[in-house]
N, C-alpha and C positions, 0 to 999 in steps of 0.2 A: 401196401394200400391199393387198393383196386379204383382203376384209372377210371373217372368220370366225364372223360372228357373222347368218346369211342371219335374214331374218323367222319370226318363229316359234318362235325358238333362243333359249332365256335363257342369259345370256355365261356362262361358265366361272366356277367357285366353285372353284379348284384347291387351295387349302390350309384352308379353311373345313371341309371335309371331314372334315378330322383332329379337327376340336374340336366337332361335333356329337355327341348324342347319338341314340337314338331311341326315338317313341314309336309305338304301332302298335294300336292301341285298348286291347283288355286282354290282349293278346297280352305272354307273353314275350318280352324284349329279349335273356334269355342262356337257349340252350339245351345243357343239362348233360348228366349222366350219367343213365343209363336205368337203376340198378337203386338203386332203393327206399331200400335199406338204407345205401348209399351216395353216395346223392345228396349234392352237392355245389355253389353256385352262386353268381355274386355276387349274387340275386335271393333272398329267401324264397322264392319260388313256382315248383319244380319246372318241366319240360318238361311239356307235354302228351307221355302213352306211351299209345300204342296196342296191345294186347296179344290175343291169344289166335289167334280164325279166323274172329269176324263182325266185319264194319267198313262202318263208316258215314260216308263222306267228304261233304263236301260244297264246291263250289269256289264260291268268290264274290268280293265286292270289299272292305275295310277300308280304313279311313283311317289315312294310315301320314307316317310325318315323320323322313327321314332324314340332312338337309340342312339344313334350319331353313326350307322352303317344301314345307307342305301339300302332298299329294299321295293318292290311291287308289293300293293295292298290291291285288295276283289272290292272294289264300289260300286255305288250304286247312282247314275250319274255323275260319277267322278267325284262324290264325297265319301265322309266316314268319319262320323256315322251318316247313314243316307240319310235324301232329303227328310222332312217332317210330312207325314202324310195327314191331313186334317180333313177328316169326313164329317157328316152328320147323320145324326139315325133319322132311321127313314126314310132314306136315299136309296139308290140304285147307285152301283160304282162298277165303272170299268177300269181296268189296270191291263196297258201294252207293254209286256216284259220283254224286251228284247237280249237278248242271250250274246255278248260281245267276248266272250269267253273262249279258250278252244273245247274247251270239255263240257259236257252237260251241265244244265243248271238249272235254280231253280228259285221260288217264292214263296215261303207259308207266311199265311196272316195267323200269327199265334194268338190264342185265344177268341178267336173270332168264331161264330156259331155260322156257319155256312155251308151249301151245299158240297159233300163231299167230291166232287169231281172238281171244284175248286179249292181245294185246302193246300193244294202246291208240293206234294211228299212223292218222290218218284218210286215206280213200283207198286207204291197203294192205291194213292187216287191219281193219276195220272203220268203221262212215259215219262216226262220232264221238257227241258226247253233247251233242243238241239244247237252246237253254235252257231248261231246265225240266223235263227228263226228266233218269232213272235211268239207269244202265248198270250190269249186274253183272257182273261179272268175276268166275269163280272157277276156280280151278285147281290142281293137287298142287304143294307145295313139293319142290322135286328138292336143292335147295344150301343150304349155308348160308353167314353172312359179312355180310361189309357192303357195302349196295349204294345205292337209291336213287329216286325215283321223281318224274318232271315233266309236268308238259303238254308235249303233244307238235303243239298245234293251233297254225301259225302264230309269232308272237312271245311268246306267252304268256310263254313258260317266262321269258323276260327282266325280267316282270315279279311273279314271286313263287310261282309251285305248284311248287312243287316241294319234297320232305322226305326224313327220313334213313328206311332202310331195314335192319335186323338181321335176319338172321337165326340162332337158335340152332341150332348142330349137334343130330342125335340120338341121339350119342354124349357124352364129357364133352367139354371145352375143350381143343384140344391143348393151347395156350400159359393157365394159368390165371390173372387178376389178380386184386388188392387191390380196384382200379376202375377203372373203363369210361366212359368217353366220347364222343359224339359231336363232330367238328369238323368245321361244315360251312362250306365256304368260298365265297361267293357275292359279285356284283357287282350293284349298283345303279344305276340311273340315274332321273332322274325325268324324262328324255325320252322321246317316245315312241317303243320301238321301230320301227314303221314310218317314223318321220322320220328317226332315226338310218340306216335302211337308203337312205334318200332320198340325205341326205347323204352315206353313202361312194358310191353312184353319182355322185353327180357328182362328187365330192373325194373319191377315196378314203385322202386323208393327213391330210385335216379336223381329225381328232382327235389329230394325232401333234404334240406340241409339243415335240418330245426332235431335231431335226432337228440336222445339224452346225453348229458355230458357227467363229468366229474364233477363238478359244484349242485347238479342235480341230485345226482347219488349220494352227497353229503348230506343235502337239503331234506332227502327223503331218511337219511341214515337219524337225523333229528327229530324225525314225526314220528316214524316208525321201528325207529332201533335198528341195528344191522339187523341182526336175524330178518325183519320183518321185510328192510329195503334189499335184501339178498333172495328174499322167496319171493315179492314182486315183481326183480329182475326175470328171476328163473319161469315167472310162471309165464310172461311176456316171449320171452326166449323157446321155451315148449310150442306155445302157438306158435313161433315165426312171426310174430306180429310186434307193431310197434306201435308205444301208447303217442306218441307224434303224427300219426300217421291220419291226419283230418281231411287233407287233399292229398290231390295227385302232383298236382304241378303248381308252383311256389313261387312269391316274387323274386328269386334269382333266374329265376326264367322267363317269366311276363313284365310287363310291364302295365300298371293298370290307369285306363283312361278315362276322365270322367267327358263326356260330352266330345270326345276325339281328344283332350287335350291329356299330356302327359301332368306331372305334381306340379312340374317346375312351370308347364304351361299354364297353370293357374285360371281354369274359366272364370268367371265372374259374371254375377246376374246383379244389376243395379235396382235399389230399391230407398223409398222417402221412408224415415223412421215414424213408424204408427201404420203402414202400411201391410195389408195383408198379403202374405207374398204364400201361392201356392207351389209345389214343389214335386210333379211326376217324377219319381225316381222307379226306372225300369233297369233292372239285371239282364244287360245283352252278352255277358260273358260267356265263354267257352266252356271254363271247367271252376270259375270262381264264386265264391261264396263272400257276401260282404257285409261287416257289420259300420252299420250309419249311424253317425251322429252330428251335432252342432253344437259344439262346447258353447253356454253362455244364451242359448237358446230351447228354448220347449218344441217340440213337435206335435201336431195336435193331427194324426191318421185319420183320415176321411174316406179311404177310397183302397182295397187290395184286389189287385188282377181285376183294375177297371169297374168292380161292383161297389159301390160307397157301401159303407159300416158306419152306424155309433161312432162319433169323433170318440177317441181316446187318448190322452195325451201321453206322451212317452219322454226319454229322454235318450232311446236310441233302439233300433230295431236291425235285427239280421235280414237281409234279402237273397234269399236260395236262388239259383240260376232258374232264370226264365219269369221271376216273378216282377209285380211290379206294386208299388206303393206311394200313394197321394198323402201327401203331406200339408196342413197351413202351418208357416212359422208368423211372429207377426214383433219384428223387430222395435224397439223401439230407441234407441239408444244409437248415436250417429255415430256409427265406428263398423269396420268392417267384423265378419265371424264366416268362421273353413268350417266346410264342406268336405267332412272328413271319413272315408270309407275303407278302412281297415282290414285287408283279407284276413279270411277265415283262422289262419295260420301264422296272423301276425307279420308274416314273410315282405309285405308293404301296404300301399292304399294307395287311390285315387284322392285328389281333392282339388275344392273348388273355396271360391270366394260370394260369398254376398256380401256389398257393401254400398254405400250413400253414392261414393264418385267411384271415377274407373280410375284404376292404380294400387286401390290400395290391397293391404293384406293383413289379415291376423294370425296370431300364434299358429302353428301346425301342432298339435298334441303330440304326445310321444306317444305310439302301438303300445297296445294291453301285452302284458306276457304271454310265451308261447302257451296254448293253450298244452294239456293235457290228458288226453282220454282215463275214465276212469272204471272200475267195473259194473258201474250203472249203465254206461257206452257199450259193455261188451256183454251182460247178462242181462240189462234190464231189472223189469220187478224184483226178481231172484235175488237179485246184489241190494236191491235197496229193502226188501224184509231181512237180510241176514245185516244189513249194516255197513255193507262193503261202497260204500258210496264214497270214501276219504280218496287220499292221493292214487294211491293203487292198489291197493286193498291183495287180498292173497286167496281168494275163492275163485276157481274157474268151469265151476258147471256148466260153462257153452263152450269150450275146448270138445274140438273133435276124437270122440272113441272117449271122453269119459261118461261115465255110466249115466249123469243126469242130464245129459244133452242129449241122450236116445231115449225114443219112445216108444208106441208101439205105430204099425204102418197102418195108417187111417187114409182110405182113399180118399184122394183130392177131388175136387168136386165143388158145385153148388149144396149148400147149404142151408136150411129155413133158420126162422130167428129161434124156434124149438131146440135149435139142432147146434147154435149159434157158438157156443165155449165150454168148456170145462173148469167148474171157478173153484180158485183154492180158498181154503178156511180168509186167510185175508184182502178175499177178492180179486186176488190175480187172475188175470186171463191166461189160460192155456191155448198156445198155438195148436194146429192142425199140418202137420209137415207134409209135405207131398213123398210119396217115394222116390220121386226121382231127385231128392234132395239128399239121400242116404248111397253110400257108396260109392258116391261120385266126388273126380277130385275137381271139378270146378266148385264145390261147395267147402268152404273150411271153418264153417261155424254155422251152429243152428242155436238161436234162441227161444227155448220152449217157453219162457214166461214173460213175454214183453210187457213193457212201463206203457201204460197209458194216458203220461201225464202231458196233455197240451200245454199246460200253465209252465212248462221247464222249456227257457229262455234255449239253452243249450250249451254245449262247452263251451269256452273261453267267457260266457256272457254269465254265469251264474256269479248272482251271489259279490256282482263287481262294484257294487253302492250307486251303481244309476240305476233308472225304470225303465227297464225293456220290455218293448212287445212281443207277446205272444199269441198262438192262436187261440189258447185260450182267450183273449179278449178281444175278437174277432166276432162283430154282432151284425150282417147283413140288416142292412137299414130295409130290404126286403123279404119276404117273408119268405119260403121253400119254392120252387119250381113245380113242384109237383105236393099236395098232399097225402095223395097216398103211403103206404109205411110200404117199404118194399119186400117185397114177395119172395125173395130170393139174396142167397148172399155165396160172391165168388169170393174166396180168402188165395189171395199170391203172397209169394214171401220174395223178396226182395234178399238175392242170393250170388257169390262171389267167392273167389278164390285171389285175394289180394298179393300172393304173394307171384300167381301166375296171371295176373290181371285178365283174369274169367269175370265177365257180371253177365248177371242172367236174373228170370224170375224162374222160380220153384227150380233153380238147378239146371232149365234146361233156354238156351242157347236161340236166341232168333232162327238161327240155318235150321234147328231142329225142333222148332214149337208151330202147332198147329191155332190157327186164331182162335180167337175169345168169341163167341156170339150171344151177341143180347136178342132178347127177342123181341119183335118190335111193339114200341113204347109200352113196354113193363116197368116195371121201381126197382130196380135192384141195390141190393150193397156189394161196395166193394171193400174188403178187408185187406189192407196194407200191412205187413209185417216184414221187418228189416234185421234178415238176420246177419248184418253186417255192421262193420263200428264205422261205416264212412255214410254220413247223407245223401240222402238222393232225391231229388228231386222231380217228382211222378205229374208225366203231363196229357191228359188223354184230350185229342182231336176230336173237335165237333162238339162237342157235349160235356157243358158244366158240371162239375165237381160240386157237393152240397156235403162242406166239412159237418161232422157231427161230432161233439163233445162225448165222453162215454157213456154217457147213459143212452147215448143216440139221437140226441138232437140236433136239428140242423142247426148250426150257428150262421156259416159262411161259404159264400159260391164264390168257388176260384177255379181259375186253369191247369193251377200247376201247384201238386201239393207236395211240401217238403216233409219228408220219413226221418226221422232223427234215428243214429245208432241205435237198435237192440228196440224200438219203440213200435205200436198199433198203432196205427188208425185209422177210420174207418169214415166215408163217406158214399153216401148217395146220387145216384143218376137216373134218368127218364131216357131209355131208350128210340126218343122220339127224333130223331135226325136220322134216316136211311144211308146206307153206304160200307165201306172201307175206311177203318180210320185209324191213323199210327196212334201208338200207345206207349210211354218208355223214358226212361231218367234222360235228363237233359242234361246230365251232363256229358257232351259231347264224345268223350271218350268212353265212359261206360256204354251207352247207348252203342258207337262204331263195335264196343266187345261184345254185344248181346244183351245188354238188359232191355228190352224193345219186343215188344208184341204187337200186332193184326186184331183189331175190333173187330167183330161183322156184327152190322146190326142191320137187319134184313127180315 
């Protein structure tokens, strides 16, 4: 058995996890609600709020214990998560970052619409913040909502800068509550990022302990007959690939936190039954993917990546790294209900408490089953006309070097809406491959016919008898940014070689991609296509994201758009912000391997 434990590596604490607490010098453990009057928390001592339009950061190191082995965390102010920063639109904001680090460092305000020279990304828009020097940052608040803000130098962000972000509209509150909270959902590790990255280069399954087993094989041997569970093996086996394989790194290696607090540290937001309690939930995670609910209560979505939407009510939603979602719950029944956030992989959660007094606590639900990828995850439309959409079905037309995953070499490029797809008799979209997708081994799957369905919840959540959100039902309560139809459409594919942890777009590598340029304030599309079975999450600086449904309507402006396995899609931008602006999956580790491009919009 091949040793997972290389030198260096202290062995896996997988269930240890749950029953720590944490301490982190004099830093809050539970960060609550931001307004005053209603503060609420299982701690006497308030969140640190940062308030008005001078601010004074400073980023350094703290000793922090989330595990029960001592360890330094990178805060912000000496907390973690850092202070609450609460602007108002229509202000002017300075921000003094003082760099307490020994190595470079840095500030992105994510999702924020702002002058390029202030977006905090070193290398693109500015050198960064040497240690021991200042950087000031100021600029007009354009938005409001809830957002966020991290280092953006290296691995940092993995290890703790990063905080919540409000901002107040300059009008009244569409949706008004009782109380407000922040929920910030983050992952922990006490490894060192750069090791961690060491290790998925050479193992990039290291971390996945959820792989299939014998009672699986039986399970399938049932649905499918041996013959059928023997050629699904084999066919899984051929690619190198594995249908477990949803993340990178798994709760035996994180620990995840809601509000800074570990499961066992139990945040807790107080609130009177009949009361409208509203609920920021931001994804500050590293590499983690989270699905949310509140057994015993309705969610009623108000607000994605800071733009309000058409309330929708749900009964649990996925939140892809970097995004963020406004919630009203509106309790009515005097008894506590968890705040419960299940990574992607089942592997563990975060969770929190809302309840009448401080103390109490309700059931923690038991994690959904390990998810498993199916050939709709790895072919797309392809797998769902022929039917292969079951357990694992035995069709692999997106398998490398067989004959229906090559096409012919269509140069990459901009394309008009003329020029726009190749549609099959059942309306499938036909991708457009770049050449540098072909021959190369950082690519190990192409999908020529990607699923364009927004309305598909995603793995682990289909089909599970609650009401999840999707983007499909994603309706900006305001109208397009721009009306024009855009002029122009660049198609990327979102491309990887998993088993040598390569991520890239169209195949080719940050070190070796030349930027993207928009011309200034044009309407272009951008066409997303993910020829990979793992999500990513696509976040481009400076300039809103306007999702469109397939027929091409705007539905929704966000920051950061999540690409599901083998999946299209496609939104709109307005080249109207000047500058350099990073482009690239958030999730931290793909991005450090090259999934990450250079805007010029000039």
């Amino acid at each position: 058995m091949q040793d997972r434990h290389p030198p260096g590596v202290p062995p896996q604490l997988p269930r240890r996890r749950f029953v720590q607490g944490l301490v982190l010098g004099g830093a809050a453990a539970a960060l609550g609600g931001f307004n005053n009057r209603l503060w609420a928390s299982s701690r006497p001592d308030p969140p640190k709020v940062l308030s008005g339009t001078e601010f004074n950061l400073e980023i350094g190191s703290t000793p922090a214990n989330f595990t029960g082995h001592p360890t330094v965390a990178h805060t912000i102010n000496g907390q973690l998560p850092a202070p609450i920063l609460r602007w108002r639109e229509g202000t002017t904001v300075t921000l003094r970052v003082t760099n307490r680090l020994p190595v470079q460092s840095s500030i992105h305000w994510h999702g924020i619409v702002l002058p390029a020279d202030m977006d905090g990304v070193p290398g693109i828009s500015f050198p960064g913040i040497a240690p021991g020097e200042t950087f000031v940052y100021r600029f007009p608040v354009k938005q409001s909502g809830t957002y966020w803000y991290h280092s953006h130098s290296h691995f940092q962000e993995q290890n703790g800068p990063y905080g919540p972000l409000v901002i107040e509209p300059a009008g009244p509150e569409r949706n008004p509550t009782d109380r407000d909270y922040v929920v910030m959902l983050n992952d922990w590790t006490d490894l060192d990022p750069a090791r961690i990255f060491a290790i998925l280069k050479k193992q990039s399954d290291y971390f996945n302990f959820n792989e299939l087993t014998l009672p699986d094989f039986l399970r399938d041997s049932s649905m499918l007959g041996l013959k059928g569970a023997l050629q699904a093996r084999e066919t899984w086996n051929h690619m190198r690939m594995s249908p477990r394989d949803v993340i990178d790194i798994s709760g035996f290696t994180y620990t995840y936190l809601m509000n800074g607090a570990t499961p066992a540290g139990n945040w807790t937001g107080l609130f009177r039954p009949g009361e409208r309690v509203r609920l920021r939930f931001i994804n500050g995670a590293a590499n983690s993917y989270f699905d949310v609910r509140i057994p015993g209560l309705k969610m009623t979505v108000i607000s994605a990546d800071g733009q309000d939407v058409h309330p929708v009510q749900v009964d649990e939603f996925r939140i892809a790294v970097a995004e963020t979602y406004d919630v009203i719950v509106q309790p009515q029944e005097d008894r506590a209900y968890t705040l419960f956030a299940q990574s992607i992989d089942r592997s563990g959660y975060a969770r929190g408490t809302l309840s009448p007094r401080p103390g109490m606590e309700a059931e923690v639900p038991m994690m959904d089953a390990v998810p498993t990828l199916t050939m709709v995850d790895m072919m797309g439309a392809m797998a769902e006309g022929h039917g292969t959409s079951g357990v694992h079905g035995t069709e692999h037309s997106a398998m490398p070097g067989n004959p229906m995953s090559s096409m012919q070499d269509i140069p990459h490029g901009s394309k008009t809406g003329m020029e726009r797809s190749l549609l099959a008799p059942a309306g499938m979209i036909k991708a457009h491959h770049a050449r540098t997708e072909y021959n190369n081994p950082g690519v190990d799957m192409r999908v020529d016919w990607p699923r364009t369905d927004l309305d598909d919840p995603g793995v682990g959540l289909r089909d599970n008898g609650r009401r999840v959100l999707t983007y499909a039902d994603l309706r900006s309560v305001e109208g397009p940014l721009d009306s024009r139809e855009p002029s122009r459409e660049i198609e990327l594919h979102l491309t990887g070689n998993m088993e040598r942890f390569v991520w890239s777009f169209d195949g080719v590598r940050f070190s070796d991609a030349k930027p993207i340029h928009f011309k200034p304030n044009e309407r272009l599309r951008i066409v997303l296509c993910n020829d990979t079975m793992m999500n990513h999450p696509i976040h481009l600086h400076g300039i809103f994201s306007e999702l469109e449904n397939p027929q091409g309507e705007v539905i929704a402006r966000k920051h950061t758009i999540n690409v599901q396995p083998a999946q299209r899609v496609t939104y709109a931008v307005t080249a109207d912000n000047p500058g350099r602006w990073a482009y690239h999956c958030h999730l931290l580790y793909h991005m450090e391997a090259g999934m990450f491009r250079e805007v010029v919009t000039a």
